[in-house]
C-alpha positions in Angstrom: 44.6 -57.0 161.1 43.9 -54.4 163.5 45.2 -54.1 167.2 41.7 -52.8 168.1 43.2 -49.5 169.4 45.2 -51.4 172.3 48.2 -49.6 173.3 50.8 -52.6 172.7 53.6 -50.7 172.1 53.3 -48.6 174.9 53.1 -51.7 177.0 56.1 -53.1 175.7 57.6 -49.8 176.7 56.6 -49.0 180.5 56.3 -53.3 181.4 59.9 -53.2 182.3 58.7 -49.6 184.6 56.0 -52.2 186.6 59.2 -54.6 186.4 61.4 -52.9 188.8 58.6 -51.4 190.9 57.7 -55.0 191.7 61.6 -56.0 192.2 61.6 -53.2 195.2 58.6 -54.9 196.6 59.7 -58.2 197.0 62.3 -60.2 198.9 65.9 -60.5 197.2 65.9 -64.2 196.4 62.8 -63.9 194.5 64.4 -60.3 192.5 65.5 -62.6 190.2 62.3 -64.7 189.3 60.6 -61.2 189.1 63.2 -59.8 186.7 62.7 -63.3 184.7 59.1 -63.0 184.9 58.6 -59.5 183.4 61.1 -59.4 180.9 59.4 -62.8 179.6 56.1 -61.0 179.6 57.5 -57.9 177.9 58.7 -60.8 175.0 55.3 -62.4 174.8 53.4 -58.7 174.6 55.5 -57.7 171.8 54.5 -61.0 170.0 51.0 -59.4 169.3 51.9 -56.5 167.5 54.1 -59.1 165.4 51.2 -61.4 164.4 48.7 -58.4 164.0 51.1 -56.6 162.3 49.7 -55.5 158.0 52.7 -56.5 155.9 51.3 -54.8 153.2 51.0 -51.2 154.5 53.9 -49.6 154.3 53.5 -46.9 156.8 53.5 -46.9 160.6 51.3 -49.2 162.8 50.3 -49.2 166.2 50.7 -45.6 166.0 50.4 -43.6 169.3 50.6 -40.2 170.2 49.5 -38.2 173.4 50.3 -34.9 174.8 52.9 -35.0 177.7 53.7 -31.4 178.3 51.6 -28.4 176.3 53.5 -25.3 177.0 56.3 -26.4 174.8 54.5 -28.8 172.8 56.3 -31.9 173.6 54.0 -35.0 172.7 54.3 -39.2 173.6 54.5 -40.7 169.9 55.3 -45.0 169.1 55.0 -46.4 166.3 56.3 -49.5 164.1 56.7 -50.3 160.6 58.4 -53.1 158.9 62.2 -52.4 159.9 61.6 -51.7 163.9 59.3 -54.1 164.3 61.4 -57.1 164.1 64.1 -55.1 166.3 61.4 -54.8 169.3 60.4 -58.1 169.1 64.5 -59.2 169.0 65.2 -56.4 172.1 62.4 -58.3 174.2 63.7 -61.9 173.3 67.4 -61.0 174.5 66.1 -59.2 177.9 65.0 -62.3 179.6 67.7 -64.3 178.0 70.3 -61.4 179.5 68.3 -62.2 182.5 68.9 -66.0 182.6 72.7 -65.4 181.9 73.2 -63.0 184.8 71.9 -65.2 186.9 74.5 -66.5 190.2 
């Protein structure tokens, strides 16, 4: 299966980013909803890469690289292959279960 070029991964990454932008916005008692809310959404985005995910391939998927800085050289690269995966997908199930455990 093929992600159809969506950047998951980067998604998975900068969610959490959009997270605590929307966190400043709103009033404290609902901080905590918001907090719930994204980190829940950052578990169910990493579930696609999961189920599109090529157990076969043995090299890197959902591979993506861009250009951050060019003097230097210094480039944006993600990527996944069979032993990170399930380690994102376990880092965004424990986030909104943190979440729920923090909670007072």
């Amino acid at each position: 299966m093929s992600s159809g070029g969506f950047p998951w991964l980067t998604l998975v990454v900068f969610l959490p980013l959009l997270g605590v932008a929307a966190i400043l916005l709103v009033e404290e008692a609902l901080a905590k909803w918001v907090a719930l809310g994204v980190s829940s959404l950052g578990f169910v985005v990493s579930l696609a890469p999961w189920i599109l995910f090529d157990e076969s391939t043995p090299a890197m998927q959902f591979v993506e690289t861009h250009q951050w800085i060019a003097s230097p050289s210094i480039n944006y690269a993600v990527g996944v292959d069979g032993i990170s995966l399930p380690l994102v997908l376990l880092t965004t199930l424990l986030t909104p279960l943190c979440v729920l455990v923090s909670w007072t």
